[in-house]
C-alpha positions as CSV (number, residue, x, y, z in Angstrom):
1,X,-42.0,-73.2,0.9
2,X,-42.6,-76.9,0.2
3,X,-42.8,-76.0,-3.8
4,X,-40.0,-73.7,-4.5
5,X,-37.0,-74.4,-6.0
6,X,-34.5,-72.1,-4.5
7,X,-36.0,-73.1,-1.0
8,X,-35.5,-76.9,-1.8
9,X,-31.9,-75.4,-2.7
10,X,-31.4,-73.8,0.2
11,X,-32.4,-76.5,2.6
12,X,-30.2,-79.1,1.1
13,X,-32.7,-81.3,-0.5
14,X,-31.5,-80.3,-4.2
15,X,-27.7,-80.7,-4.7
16,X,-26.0,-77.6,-6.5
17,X,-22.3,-76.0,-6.5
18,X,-22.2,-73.9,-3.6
19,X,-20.3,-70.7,-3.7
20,X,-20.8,-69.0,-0.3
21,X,-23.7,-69.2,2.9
22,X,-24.3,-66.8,5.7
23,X,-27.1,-66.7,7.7
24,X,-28.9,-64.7,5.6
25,X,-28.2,-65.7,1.9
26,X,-27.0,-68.8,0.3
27,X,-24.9,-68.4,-3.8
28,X,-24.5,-71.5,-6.0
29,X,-23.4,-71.8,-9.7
30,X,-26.1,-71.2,-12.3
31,X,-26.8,-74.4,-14.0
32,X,-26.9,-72.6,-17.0
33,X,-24.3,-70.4,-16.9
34,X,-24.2,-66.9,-19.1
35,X,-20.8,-65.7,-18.1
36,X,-17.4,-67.4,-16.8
37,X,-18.5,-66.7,-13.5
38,X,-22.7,-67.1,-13.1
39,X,-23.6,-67.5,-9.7
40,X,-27.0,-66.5,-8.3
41,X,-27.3,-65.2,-4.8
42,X,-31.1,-66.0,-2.9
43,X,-32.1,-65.1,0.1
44,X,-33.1,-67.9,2.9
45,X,-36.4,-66.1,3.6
46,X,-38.8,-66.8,0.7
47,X,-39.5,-63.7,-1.2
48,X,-41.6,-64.2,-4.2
49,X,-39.4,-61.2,-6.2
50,X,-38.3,-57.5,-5.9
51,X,-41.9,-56.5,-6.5
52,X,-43.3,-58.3,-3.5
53,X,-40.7,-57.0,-1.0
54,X,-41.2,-54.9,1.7
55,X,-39.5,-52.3,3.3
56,X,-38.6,-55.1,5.8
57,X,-36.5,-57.1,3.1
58,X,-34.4,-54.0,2.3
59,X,-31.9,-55.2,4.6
60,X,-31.7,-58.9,2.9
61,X,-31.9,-57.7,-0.7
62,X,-28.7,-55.1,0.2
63,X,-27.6,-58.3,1.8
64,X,-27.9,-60.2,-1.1
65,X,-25.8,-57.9,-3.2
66,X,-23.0,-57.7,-0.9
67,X,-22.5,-61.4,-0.9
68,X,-22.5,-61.0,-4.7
69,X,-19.3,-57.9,-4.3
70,X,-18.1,-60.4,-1.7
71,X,-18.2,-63.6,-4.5
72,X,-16.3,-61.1,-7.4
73,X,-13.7,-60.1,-5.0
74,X,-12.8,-63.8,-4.3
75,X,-12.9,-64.5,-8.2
76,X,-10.8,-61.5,-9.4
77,X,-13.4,-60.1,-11.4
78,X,-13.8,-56.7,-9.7
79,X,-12.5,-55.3,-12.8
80,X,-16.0,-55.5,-14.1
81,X,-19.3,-57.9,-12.8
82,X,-23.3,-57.4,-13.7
83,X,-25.8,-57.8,-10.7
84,X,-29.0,-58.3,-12.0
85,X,-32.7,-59.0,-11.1
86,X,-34.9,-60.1,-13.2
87,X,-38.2,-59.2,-11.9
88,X,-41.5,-61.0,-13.1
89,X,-41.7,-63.4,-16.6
90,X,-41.3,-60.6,-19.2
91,X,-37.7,-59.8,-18.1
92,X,-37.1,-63.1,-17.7
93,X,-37.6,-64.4,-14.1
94,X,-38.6,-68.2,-14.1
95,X,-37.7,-69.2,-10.4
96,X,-40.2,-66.8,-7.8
97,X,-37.5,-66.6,-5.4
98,X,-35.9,-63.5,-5.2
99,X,-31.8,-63.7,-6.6
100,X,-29.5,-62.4,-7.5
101,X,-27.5,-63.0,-10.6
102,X,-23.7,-62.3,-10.3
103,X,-22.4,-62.3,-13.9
104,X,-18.9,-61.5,-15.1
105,X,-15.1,-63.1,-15.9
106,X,-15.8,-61.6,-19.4
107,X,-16.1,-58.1,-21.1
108,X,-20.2,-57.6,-20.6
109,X,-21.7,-55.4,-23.6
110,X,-24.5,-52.5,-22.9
111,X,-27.1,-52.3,-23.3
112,X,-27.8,-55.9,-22.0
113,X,-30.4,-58.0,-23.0
């Protein structure tokens, strides 16, 4: 999609940090970082959010969340990390592409938000 952010992203016409690419899934550093280590995870196929997947996007959304375990490994912080989606404008979702944020490198508190 022509208009979306994360596909921009993900097709190299907006510069950001990147933290890891497969052939499903693509991580780069929040640009407003939460945690020590904030680094959302998207998917390359355009999904709008966790509410407009299908059963067909199970395999990318576990996908997603692997690269994020994959990500905390390769920081050290699998001592304790946060996966989150934020799914529609009241919990906070301001980017309609699916992702993932990874969250951690500090002590997070519950209950979150």
């Amino acid at each position: 999609m022509n208009d979306c952010l994360f596909c921009r992203i993900v097709a190299g016409e907006i510069p950001v940090k990147k933290v890891y690419e497969d052939e499903h899934t693509f991580a780069f550093e929040d640009v407003n970082p939460q945690a020590p280590t904030h680094v959302l995870v998207v998917p390359k196929k355009h999904i709008i959010g966790l509410k407009e997947a299908s059963a067909e996007d199970a395999d990318i959304v576990g996908l997603c969340h692997l690269a994020a375990a994959q990500i905390a490994r390769q920081r050290g912080i699998e001592n304790g990390y946060r996966t989150v989606l934020n799914v529609g404008p009241g919990a906070g979702q301001s980017v309609f592409h699916l992702h993932v944020h990874l969250l951690g490198g500090r002590d997070l508190k519950w209950p979150p938000g």
